[in-house]
N, C-alpha and C positions, 0 to 999 in steps of 0.2 A: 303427728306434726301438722297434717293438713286442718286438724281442729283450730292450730291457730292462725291461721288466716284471717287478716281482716277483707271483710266487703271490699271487692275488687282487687284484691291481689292472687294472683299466682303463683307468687312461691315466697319465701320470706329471703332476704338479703340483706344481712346482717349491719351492714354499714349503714343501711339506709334508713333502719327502725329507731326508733326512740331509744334513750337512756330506759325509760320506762318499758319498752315492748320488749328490749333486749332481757332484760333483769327475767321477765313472764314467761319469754321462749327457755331462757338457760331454765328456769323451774321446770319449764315441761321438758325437756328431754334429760333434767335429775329423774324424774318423774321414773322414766324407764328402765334408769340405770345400766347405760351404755357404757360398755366395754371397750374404750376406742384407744388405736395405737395409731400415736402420731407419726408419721414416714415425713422430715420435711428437709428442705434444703437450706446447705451453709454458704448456699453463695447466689448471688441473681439467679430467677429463674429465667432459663435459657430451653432450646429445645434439647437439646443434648441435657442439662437440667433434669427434665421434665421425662427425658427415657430411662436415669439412672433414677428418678424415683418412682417410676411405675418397675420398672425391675426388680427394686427393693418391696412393691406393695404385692407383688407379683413370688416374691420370697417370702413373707409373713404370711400370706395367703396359704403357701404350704404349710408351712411350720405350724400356722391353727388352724389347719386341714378346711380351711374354705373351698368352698365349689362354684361361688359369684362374687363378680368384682362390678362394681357400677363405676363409671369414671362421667363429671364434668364434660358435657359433649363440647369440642373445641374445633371447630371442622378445620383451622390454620392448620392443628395434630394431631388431627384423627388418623391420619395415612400413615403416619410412624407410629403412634400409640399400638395401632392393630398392630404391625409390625414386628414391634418389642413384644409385645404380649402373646403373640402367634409365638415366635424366638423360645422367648424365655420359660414356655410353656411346654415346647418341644424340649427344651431343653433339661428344666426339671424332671421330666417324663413324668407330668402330671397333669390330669385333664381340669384345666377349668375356666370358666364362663366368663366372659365378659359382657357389656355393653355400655354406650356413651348415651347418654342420657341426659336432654336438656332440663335445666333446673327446674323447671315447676312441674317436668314428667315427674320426678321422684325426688320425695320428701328427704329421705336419709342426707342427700348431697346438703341440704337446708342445716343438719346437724351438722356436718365438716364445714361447715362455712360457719357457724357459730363459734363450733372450737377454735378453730383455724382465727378466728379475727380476733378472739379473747386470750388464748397465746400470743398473740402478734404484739397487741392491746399490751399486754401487762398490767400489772398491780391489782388493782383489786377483781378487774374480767380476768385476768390467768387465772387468781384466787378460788374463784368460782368457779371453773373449768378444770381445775386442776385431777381433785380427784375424780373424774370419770377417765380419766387417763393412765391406762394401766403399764404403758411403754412409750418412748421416746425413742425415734431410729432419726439419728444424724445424718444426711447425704453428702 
């Protein structure tokens, strides 16, 4: 992903590129053929929101035996974020990784923000996004 950068950017943010640069990035990350499950919410996101879906990402995490989770650094949510995921980790009785990570530290966040805007988007961006989408979780 960091190949596609243009001259002077640090991370790509989907809202802000072009009808054209959008179209180039959804090619390169077909390109990889990402496996991605969408976890999102049925109702505003809220902070309470945002604990029942890091819980839910925090439960698919087991279920496809993941060992790292990178979340969107949000420092408003970091102090519950860790929180939930310390919890729910205890809880699972299953060890695994996390860290928050500001958007131009790590490219993959650049891929959930593509999908995430061309879901959101509809019609012909869902279209294009659709099949790298192997699951759809409702919150």
């Amino acid at each position: 992903m960091s190949s596609q950068l243009l001259s002077g950017q640090r991370s790509i943010h989907f809202s802000k590129e072009s009808v054209r640069r959008r179209k180039i990035v959804i090619s390169a990350i077909e390109k990889v053929n990402p496996q991605i499950v969408m976890v999102r919410a049925l109702t505003k996101e809220t902070v309470e929101t945002r604990m029942l879906l890091i819980r839910e990402i925090v439960n698919v995490a087991v279920a496809k035996k993941l060992d790292f989770l990178t979340f969107d650094l949000d420092e408003t949510t970091l102090f519950k974020d860790r929180l939930v995921l310390k919890l729910e980790t205890i809880k699972l009785k299953r060890q695994i990784f996390w860290d928050h990570k500001m958007r131009h530290e790590e490219p993959l966040l650049w891929v959930a923000d593509a999908v995430a805007w061309c879901v959101n988007r509809g019609g012909e961006w869902e279209r294009m996004v659709r099949p790298m989408i192997v699951e759809t979780i409702d919150c």
